[in-house]
C-alpha angles and dihedrals in degrees: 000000000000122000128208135167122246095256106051081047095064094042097055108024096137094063091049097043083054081047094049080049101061095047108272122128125226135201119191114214128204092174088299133026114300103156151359125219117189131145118293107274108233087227081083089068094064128066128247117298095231090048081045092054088043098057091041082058100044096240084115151033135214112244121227115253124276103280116167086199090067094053113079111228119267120245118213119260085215133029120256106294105023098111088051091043091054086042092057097041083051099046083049099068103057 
């Protein structure tokens, strides 16, 4: 395991980052232990093994992933300048 301080690590994060890619593991060291970095672990890839048991079970289901075109826009509850309109009646009455 290779150590580095926190501020050749920042100067030169692209060279360790190549480093952490090609296996090695880094621990940056400000005089004592502050950080890890090793290649992603392909167990982060797969969900929770409670939520996985869940879902083998059919107590859950998966959810799609995050797409903002399947959400409808939002129309606003109050016209443009209400909120500064209420604030100023607000700030004016104390």
């Amino acid at each position: 395991m290779k150590a580095v301080g926190v501020r050749e690590l920042k100067n030169r994060l692209s060279e360790y980052l190549r480093l952490v890619r090609n296996g090695e593991e880094i621990v940056t060291d400000r005089g004592e232990v502050v950080a890890e970095l090793r290649q992603r672990s392909p167990r982060f890839d797969l969900p929770y093994p409670a939520l996985l048991e869940a879902v083998q079970r059919g107590r859950a289901r998966l959810g799609m992933a995050n797409r903002p075109d399947l959400y409808r826009a939002l129309t606003p509850a109050m016209p443009p300048g209400s909120a500064a309109k209420l604030l100023d009646q607000e700030r004016g009455r104390r």
